[in-house]
C-alpha positions in Angstrom: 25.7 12.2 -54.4 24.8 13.4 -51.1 24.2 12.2 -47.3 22.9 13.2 -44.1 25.3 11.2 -41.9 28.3 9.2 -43.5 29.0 5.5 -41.8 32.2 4.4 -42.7 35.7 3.5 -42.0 38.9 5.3 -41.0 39.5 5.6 -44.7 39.5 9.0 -47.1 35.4 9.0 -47.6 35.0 9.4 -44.1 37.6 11.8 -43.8 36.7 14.1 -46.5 33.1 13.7 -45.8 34.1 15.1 -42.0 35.9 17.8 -43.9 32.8 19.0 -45.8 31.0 19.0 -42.3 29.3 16.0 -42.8 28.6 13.9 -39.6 30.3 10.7 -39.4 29.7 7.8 -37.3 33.0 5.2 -37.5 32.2 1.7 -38.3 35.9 0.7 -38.1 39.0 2.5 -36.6 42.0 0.6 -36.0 43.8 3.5 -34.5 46.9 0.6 -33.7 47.5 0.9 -37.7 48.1 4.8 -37.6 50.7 6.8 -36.4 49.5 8.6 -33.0 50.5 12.1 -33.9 49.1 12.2 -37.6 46.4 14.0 -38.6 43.7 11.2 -39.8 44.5 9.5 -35.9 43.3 13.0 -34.4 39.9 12.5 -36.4 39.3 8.9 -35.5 40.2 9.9 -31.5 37.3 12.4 -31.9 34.7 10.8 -34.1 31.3 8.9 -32.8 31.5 5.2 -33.1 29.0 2.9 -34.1 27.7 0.6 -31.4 26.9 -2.6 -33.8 25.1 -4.5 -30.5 22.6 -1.2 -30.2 20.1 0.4 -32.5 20.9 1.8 -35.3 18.3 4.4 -35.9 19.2 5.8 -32.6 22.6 6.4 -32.8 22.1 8.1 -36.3 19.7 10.6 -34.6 21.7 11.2 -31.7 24.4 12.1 -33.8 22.5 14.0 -36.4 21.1 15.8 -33.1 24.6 16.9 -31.4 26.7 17.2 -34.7 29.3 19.5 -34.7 31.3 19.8 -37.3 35.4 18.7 -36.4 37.7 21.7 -37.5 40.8 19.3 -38.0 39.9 17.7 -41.4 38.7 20.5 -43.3 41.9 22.7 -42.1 44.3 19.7 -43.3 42.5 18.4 -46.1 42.2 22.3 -47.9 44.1 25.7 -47.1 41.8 27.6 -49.2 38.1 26.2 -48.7 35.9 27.3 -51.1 38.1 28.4 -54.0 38.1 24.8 -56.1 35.9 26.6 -59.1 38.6 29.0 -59.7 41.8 27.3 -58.9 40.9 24.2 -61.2 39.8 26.3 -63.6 43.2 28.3 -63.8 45.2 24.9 -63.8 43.3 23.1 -66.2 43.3 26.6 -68.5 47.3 26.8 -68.0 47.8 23.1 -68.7 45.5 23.4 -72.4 47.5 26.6 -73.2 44.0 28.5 -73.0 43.3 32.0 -71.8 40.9 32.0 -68.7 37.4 33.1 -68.9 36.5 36.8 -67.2 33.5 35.5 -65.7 33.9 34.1 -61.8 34.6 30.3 -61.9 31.4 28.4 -60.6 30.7 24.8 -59.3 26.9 24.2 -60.0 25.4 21.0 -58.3 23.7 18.7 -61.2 20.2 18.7 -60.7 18.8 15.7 -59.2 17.9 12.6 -61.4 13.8 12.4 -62.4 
């Protein structure tokens, strides 16, 4: 649902999560098994690693601390950030043969479990 700090691999959660801003900390990044000039390799150059002989509580709040959000992901993974609501709302309209509503298309977060 949601997460402060995302530990993970050189896989899509990690990527996307970087793409929402999230910080990341790699657990695993073989960058041998990707192609040096591709996109995902660029993020796994630049991402914090996880130390798994150190503390882990540290190295989450030193990230946490200097976090700054990586531009690559977000500008590869979306060219229009911010406008999911509306354009899945056209597509799924056109595909059921449906006129679209006149009010603005709106992703509301579900409120949180009791």
């Amino acid at each position: 649902m949601a997460a402060d700090l995302v530990v993970g691999d050189f896989g899509a959660v990690s990527y996307y999560a970087a793409a929402l801003g999230a910080p990341v900390l790699l657990a695993a990044a073989e960058q041998d098994r990707l192609a040096p000039d591709a996109r995902l390799a660029a993020f796994v150059r630049e991402a914090p690693r996880l130390d798994v002989h150190a503390p882990l509580r540290e190295q989450v709040e030193k990230v946490l601390a200097g976090h700054r959000p990586l531009a690559g992901p977000t500008a590869f993974v979306t060219s229009t950030p911010g406008s999911s609501p509306a354009l899945l709302r056209r597509r799924f309209c056109t595909l059921m043969g449906l006129a679209e509503p006149t009010a603005p298309a709106l992703l509301e977060p579900l409120p949180p479990p009791p």
